[in-house]
PAROPA-608845 format. One record per residue: x, y, z of N, C-alpha, C in turn; residue in one letter. Coordinates in steps of 0.1 Angstrom, whole numbers, padded with zeros to 4 digits, always signed. Atoms other than C-alpha are relative to their C-alpha. Example, Ala and Ser with C-alpha at 12.3 -4.5 7.8 and 13.67 -1.06 7.14 Angstrom:
// PAROPA-608845
+0009-0012+0000+0123-0045+0078+0009+0012+0000A/-0009-0011+0000+0137-0011+0071-0008+0011+0008S/
This chain:
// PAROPA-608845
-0012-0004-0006+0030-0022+0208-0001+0004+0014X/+0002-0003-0010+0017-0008+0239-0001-0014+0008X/+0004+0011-0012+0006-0042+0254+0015-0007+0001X/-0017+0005+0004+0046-0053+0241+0005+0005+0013X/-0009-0011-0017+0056-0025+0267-0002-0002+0012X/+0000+0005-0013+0040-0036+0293+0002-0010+0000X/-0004+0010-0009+0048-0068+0295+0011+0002+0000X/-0012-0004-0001+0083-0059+0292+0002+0007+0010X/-0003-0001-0009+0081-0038+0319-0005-0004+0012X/+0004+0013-0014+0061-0059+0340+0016-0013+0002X/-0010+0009-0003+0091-0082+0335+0014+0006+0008X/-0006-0006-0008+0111-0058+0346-0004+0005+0014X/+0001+0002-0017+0098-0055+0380-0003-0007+0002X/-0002+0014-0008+0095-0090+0385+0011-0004-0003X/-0017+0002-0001+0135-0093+0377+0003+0009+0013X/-0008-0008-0012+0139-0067+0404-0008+0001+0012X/+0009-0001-0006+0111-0073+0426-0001-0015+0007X/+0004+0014+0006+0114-0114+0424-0007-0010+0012X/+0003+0005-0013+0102-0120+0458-0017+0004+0000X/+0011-0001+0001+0072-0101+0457-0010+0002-0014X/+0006+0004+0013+0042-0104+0433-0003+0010-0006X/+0002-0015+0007+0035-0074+0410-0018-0005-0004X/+0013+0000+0004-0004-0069+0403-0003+0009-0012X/-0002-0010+0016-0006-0052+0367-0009+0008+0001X/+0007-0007-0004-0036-0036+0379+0010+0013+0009X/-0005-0009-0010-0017-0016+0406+0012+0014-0008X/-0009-0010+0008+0015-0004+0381-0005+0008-0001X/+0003-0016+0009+0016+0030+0365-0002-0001-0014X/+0004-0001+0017+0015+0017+0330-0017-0003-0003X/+0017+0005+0002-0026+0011+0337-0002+0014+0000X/+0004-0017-0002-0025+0053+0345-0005+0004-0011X/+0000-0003+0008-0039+0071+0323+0008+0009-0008X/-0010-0012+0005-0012+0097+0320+0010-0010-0013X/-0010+0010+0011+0011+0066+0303-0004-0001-0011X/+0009+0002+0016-0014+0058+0277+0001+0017-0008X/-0002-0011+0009-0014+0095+0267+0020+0003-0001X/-0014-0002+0004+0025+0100+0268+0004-0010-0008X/-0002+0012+0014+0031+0066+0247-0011+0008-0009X/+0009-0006+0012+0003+0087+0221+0009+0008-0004X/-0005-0016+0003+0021+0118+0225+0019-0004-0009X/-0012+0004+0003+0057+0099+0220+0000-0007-0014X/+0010+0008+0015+0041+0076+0188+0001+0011-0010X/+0003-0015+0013+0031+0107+0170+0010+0007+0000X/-0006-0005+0007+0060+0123+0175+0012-0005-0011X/-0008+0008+0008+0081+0099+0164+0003-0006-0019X/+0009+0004+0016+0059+0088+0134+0004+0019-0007X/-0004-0010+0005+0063+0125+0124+0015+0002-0002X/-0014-0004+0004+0098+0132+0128+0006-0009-0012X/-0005+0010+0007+0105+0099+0110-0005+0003-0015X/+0005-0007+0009+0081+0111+0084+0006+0012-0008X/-0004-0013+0005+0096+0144+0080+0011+0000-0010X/-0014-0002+0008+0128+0130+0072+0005-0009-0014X/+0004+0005+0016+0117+0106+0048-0003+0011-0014X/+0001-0008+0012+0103+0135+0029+0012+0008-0004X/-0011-0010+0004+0130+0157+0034+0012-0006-0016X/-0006+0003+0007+0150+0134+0015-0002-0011-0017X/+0008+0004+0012+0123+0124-0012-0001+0012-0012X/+0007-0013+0005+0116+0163-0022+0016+0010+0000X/-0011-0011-0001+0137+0192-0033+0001+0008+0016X/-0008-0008-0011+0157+0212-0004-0011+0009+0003X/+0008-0012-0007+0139+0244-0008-0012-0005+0000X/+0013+0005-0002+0107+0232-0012-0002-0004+0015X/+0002+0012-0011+0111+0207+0019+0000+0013+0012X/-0002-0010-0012+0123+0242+0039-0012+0008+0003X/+0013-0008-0005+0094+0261+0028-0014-0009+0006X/+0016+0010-0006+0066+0233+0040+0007+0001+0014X/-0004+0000-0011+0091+0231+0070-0005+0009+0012X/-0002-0015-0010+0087+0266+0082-0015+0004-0001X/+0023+0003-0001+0044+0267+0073-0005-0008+0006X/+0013+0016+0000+0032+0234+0079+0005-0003+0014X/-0007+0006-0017+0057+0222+0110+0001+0014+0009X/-0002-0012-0006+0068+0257+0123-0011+0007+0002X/+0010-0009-0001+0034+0274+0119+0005+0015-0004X/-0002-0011+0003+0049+0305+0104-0013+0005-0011X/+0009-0003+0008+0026+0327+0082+0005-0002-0011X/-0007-0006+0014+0029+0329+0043+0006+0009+0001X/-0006-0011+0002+0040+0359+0043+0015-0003+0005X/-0015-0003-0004+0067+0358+0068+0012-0015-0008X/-0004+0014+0007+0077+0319+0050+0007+0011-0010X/-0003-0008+0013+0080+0341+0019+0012+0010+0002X/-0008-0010-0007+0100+0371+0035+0016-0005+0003X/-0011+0008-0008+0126+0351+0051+0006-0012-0010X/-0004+0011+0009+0130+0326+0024+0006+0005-0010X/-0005-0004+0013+0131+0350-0004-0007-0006-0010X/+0006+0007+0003+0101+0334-0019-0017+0009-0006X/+0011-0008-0001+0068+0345-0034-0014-0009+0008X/+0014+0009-0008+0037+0334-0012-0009-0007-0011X/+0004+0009+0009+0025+0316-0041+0005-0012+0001X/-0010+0011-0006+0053+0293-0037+0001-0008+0013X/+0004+0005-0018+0046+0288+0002-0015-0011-0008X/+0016+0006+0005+0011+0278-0011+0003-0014-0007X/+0003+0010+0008+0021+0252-0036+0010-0007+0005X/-0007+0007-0005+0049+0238-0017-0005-0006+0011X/+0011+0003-0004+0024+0231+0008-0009-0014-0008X/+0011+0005+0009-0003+0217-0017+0013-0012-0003X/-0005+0011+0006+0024+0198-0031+0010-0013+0009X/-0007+0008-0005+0045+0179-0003-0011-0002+0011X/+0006+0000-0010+0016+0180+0024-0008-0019-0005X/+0003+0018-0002+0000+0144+0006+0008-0007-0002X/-0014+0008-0004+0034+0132+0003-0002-0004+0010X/-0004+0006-0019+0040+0132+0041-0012-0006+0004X/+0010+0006-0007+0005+0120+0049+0003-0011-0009X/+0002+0008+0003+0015+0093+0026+0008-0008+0006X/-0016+0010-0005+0051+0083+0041-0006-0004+0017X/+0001+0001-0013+0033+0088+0076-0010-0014-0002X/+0008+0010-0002+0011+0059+0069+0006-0011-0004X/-0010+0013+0002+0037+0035+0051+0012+0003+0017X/-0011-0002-0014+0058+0049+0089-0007-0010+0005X/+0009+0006-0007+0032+0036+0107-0006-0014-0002X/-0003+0015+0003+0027+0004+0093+0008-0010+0002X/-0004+0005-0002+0055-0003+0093+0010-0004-0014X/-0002+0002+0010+0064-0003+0058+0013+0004-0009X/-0008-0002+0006+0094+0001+0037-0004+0011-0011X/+0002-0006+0009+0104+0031+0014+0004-0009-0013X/-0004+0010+0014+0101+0015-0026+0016+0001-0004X/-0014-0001+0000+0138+0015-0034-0001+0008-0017X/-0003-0010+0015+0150+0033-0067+0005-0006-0008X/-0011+0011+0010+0162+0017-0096+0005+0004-0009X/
């Protein structure tokens, strides 16, 4: 996908450029700052997209309390406090949706379809 992107935007500055020659060497997409912000933008993507797959794989509360632990970084306790939950619950809502999403994040990433329901 990354080499996709640059040539696409190499084409884009030889549509607007069309006189002079562009050296792919020279662009900013060779930086290394790009290569890390296309990582940083990837991953979040892949997560968000992830997230919302599970959200709507997994029960509500469940999906809030992994939300507010696992994504948010809250403690147990305060997860528990604020939820109205016992920290046991934080724990196994955890335990229980955390290989879920590492699962959807890898069918994300692929590229793969969720199984349909029948």
């Amino acid at each position: 996908m990354l080499t996709l992107a640059r040539w696409r935007i190499t084409d884009q500055f030889r549509k607007r450029q069309s006189e002079e020659s562009i050296d792919l060497e020279a662009t900013s997409i060779e930086q290394p700052w790009f290569a890390e912000t296309w990582n940083l933008e990837w991953e979040t993507h892949l997560l968000t997209a992830s997230l919302e797959r599970l959200k709507q794989k997994t029960n509500l509360a469940q999906f809030q309390i992994f939300d507010c632990y696992v994504i948010k970084g809250w403690s147990a306790q305060k997860v528990a406090k604020e939820l109205q939950v016992s920290v046991g619950s934080v724990y196994l809502a955890k335990n229980r949706l955390l290989p879920i999403l590492k699962e959807i994040m890898a069918r994300v990433e692929k590229g793969e379809h969720e199984p349909t329901r029948t």
